[in-house]
DRENDO-1510 file (C-alpha; in Angstrom, 1 decimal, always signed):
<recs>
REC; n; res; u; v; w
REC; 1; UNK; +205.2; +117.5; +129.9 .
REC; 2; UNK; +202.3; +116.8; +132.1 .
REC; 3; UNK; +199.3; +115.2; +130.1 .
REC; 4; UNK; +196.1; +115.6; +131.3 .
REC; 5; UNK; +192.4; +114.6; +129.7 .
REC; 6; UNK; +189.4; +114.7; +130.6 .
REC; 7; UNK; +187.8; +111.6; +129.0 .
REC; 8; UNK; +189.2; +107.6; +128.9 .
REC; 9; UNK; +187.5; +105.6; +126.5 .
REC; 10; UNK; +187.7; +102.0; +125.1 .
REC; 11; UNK; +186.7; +101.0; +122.0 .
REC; 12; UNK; +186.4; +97.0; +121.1 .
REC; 13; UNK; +188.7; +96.1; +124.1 .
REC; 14; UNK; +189.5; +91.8; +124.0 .
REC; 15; UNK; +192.4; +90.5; +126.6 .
REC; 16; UNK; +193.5; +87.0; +125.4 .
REC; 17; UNK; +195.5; +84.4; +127.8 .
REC; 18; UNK; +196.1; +81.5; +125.9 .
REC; 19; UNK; +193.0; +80.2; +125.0 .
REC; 20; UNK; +191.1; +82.5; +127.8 .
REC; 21; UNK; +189.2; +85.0; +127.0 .
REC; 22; UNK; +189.0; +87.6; +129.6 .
REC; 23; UNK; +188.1; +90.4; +128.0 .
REC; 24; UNK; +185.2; +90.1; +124.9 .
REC; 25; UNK; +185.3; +93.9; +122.7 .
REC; 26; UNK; +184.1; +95.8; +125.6 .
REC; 27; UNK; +183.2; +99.6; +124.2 .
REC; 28; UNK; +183.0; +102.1; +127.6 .
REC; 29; UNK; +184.0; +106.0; +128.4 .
REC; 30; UNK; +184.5; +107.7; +131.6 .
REC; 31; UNK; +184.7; +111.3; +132.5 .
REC; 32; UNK; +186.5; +113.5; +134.5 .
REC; 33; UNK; +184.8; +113.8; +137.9 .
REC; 34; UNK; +182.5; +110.7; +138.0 .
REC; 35; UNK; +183.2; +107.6; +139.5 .
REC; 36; UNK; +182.3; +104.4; +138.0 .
REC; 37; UNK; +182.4; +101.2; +140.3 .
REC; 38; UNK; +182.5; +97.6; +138.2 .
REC; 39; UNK; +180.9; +95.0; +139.9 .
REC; 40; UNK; +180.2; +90.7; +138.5 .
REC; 41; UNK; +181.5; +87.3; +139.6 .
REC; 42; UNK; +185.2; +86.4; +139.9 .
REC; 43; UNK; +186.6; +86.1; +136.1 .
REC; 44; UNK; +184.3; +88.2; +134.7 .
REC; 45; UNK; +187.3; +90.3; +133.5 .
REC; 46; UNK; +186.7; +93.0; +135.9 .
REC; 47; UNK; +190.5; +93.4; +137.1 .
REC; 48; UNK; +191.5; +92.7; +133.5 .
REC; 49; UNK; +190.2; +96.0; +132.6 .
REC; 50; UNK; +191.7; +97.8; +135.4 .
REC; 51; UNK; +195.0; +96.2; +134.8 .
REC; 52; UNK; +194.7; +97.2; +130.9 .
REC; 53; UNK; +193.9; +101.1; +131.7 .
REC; 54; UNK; +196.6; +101.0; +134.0 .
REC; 55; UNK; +199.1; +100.2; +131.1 .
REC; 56; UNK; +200.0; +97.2; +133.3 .
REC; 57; UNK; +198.8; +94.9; +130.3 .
REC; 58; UNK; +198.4; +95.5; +127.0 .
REC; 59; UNK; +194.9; +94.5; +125.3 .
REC; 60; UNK; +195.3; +91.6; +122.6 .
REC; 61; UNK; +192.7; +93.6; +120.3 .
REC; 62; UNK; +190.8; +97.1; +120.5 .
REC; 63; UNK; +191.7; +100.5; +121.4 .
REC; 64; UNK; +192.3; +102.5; +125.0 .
REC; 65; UNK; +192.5; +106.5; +124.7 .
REC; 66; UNK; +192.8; +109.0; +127.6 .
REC; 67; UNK; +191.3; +112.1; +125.7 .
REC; 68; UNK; +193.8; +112.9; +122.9 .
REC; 69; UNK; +196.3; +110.0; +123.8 .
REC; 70; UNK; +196.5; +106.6; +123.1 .
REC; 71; UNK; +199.2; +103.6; +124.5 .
REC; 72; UNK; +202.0; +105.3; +122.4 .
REC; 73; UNK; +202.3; +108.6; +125.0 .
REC; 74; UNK; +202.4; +105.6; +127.8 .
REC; 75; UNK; +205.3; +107.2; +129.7 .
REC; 76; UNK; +203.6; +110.4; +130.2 .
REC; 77; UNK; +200.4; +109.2; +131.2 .
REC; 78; UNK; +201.3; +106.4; +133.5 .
REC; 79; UNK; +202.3; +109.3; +135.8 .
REC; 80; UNK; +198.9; +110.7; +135.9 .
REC; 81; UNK; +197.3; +107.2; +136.8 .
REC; 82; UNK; +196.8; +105.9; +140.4 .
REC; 83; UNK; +196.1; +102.2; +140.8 .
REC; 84; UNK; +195.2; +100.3; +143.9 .
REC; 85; UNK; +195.1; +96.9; +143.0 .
REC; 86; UNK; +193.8; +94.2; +144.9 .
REC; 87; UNK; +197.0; +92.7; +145.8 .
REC; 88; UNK; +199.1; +95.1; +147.9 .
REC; 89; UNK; +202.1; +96.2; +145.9 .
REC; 90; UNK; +203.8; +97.9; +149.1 .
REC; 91; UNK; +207.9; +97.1; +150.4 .
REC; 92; UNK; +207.2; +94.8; +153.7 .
REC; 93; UNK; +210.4; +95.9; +155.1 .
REC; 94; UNK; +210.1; +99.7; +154.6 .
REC; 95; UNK; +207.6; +101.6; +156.9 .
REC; 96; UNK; +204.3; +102.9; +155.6 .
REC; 97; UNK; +206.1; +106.9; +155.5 .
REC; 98; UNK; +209.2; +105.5; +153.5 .
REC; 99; UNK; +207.1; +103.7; +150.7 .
REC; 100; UNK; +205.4; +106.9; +149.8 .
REC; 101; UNK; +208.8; +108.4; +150.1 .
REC; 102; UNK; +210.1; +106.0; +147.7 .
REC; 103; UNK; +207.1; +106.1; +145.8 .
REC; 104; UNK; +207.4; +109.7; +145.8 .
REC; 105; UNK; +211.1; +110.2; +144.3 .
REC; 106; UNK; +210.2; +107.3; +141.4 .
REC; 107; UNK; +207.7; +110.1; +140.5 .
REC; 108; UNK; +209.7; +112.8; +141.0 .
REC; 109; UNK; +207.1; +114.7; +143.0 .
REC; 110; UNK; +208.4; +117.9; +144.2 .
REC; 111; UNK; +205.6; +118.0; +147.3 .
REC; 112; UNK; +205.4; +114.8; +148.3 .
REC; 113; UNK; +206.4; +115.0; +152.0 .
REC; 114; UNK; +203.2; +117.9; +153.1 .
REC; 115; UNK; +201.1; +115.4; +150.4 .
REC; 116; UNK; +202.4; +112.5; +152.5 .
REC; 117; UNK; +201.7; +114.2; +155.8 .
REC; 118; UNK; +198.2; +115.3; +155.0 .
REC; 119; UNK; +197.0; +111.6; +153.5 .
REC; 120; UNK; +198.2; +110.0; +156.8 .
REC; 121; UNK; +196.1; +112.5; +158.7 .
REC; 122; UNK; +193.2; +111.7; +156.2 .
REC; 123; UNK; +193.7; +108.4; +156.8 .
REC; 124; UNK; +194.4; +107.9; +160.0 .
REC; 125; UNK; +197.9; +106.3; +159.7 .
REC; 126; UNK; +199.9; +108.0; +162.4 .
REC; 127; UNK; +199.6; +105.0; +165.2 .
REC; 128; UNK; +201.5; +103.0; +162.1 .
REC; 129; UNK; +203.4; +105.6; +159.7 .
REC; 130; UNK; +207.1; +104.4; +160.8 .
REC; 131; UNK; +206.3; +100.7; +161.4 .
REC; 132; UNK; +207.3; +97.9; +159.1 .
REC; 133; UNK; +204.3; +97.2; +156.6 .
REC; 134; UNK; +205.2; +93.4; +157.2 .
REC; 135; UNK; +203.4; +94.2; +161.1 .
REC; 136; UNK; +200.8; +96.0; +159.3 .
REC; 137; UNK; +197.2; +94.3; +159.3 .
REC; 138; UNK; +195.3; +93.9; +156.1 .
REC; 139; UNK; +193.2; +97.3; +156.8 .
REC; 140; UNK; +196.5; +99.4; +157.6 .
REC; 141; UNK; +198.9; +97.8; +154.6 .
REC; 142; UNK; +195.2; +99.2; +152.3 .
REC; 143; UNK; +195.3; +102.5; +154.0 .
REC; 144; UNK; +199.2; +103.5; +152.7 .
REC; 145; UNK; +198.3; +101.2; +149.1 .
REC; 146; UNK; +195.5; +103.7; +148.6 .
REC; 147; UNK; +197.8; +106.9; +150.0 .
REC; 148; UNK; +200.1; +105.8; +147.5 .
REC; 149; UNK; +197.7; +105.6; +144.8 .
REC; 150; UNK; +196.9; +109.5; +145.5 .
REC; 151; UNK; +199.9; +110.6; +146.3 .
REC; 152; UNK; +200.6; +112.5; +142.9 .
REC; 153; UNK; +196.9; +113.5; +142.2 .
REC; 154; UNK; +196.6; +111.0; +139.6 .
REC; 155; UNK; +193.8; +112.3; +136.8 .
REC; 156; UNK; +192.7; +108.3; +136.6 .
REC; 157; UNK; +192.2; +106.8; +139.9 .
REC; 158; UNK; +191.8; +103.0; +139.5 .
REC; 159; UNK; +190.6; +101.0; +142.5 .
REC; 160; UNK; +190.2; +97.4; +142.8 .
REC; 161; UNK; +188.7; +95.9; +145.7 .
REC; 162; UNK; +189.3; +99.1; +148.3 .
REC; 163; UNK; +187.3; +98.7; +151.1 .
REC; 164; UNK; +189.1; +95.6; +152.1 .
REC; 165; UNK; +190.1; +95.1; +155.4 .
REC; 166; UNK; +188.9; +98.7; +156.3 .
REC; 167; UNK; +186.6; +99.2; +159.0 .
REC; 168; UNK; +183.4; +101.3; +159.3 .
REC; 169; UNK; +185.7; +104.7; +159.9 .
REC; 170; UNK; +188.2; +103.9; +157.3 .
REC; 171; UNK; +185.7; +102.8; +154.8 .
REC; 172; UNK; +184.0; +106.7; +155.7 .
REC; 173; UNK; +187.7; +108.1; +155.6 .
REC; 174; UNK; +188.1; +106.3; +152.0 .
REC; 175; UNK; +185.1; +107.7; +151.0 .
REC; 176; UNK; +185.6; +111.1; +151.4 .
REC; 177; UNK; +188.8; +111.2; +149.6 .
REC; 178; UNK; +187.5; +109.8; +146.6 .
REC; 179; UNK; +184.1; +112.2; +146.6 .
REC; 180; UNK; +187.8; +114.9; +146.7 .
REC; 181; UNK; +189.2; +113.4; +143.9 .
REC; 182; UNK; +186.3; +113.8; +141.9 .
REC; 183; UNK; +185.4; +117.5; +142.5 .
REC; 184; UNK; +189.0; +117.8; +142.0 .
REC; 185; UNK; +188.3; +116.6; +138.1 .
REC; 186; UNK; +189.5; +113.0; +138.7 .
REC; 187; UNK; +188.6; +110.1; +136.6 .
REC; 188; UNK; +187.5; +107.0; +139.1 .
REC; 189; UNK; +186.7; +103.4; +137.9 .
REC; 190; UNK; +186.4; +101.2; +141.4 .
REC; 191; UNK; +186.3; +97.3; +141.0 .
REC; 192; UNK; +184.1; +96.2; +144.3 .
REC; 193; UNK; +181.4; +93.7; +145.2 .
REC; 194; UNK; +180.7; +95.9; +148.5 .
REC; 195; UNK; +177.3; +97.0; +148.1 .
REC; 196; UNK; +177.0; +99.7; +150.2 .
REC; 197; UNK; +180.4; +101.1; +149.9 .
REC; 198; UNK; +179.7; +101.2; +145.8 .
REC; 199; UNK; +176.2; +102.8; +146.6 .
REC; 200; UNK; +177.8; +105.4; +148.7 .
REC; 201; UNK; +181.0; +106.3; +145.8 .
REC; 202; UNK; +179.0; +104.9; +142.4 .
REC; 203; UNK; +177.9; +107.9; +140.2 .
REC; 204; UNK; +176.8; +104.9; +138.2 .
REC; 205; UNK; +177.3; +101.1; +138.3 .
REC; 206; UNK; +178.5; +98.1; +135.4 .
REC; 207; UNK; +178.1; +94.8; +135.5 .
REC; 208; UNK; +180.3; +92.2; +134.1 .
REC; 209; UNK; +180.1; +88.9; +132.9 .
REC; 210; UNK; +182.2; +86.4; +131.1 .
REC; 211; UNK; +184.3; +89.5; +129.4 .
REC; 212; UNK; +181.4; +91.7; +128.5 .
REC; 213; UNK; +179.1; +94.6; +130.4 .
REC; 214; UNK; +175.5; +93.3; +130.7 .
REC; 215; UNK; +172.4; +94.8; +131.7 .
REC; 216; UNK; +170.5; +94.1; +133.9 .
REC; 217; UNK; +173.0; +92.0; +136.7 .
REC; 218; UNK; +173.0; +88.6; +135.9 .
</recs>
């Protein structure tokens, strides 16, 4: 069954390593068709909280729900959550086309090769589509990381760090595909500490700091 929601919310959310705290009972919501962008210092526990919503971790105290569903339904809702993280998570020896392939039949997505096709096009992949990602730069490897991250039309769409290695066009191509996602209803948190690409995707901004959101930016 496909699970959808139109609300994630955390309530009291701590992340514990050892002795670090990296996340400090941090109480947030986000609703369909905004985009949030997270900004602070490195260890602030900004990727923390990406990498909890994504059900990649698991929070040491505190409570995630996306609308009705909590961490129990996790099977369900990991397939309506995107994530690009900040370290590529890509196959070096497969071709940009064949890890959204593979990507594609992990998910079982019945459309995947016209949804494929048409993200390449939006993102100007064609020069690199049946290359080896290991010849890939840094902007091109981002470009299929953040295809594959849209690929199923995830209802959460987590970003960390995006607009790395793009250029000026990519960065425009980028974007305009998240401004889609959200008329399309999508849920978008964006972890960045580019200022003008968060001023030109942010329907609001949060600071960070030591595991906690604080006002004003410290």
């Amino acid at each position: 069954m496909k699970l959808d929601f139109e609300e994630v919310s955390v309530a009291g959310l701590t992340k514990s390593y050892g002795p670090t705290l990296a996340l400090a009972g941090v109480d947030l919501s986000f609703n369909a068709g905004t985009a949030t962008v997270i900004q602070g210092s490195n260890g602030s526990g900004k990727s923390t909280l990406l990498w909890l919503l994504a059900m990649l971790a698991y929070p040491t105290r505190g409570e995630i729900r996306y609308g009705q569903y909590g961490v129990s339904r996790a099977d369900g809702l990991r397939g309506r959550i995107g994530f690009v993280a900040h370290q590529l998570q890509l196959y070096p020896g497969l071709s940009g086309h064949e890890n959204l392939v593979l990507a594609a039949k992990l998910q079982n997505i019945p459309y995947a090769e016209k949804r494929a096709t048409d993200l390449c096009e939006a993102l100007a992949l064609g020069e690199y589509w049946n290359r080896p990602v290991r010849t890939y730069s840094r902007g091109q490897a981002q470009r299929v990381s953040i295809a594959r991250a849209l690929l199923h039309e995830p209802r959460l769409l987590l970003m960390d760090e995006p607009a790395t290695g793009l250029d000026v066009k990519s960065t425009a191509s980028v974007v305009e595909l998240i401004e889609q996602e959200k008329q399309e209803g999508a849920i978008v948190i964006i972890v960045t500490h580019e200022a003008k690409f968060a001023s030109a995707v942010a329907d609001r901004v949060l600071h960070m700091d030591r595991g906690r959101i604080v006002e004003p930016a410290v």
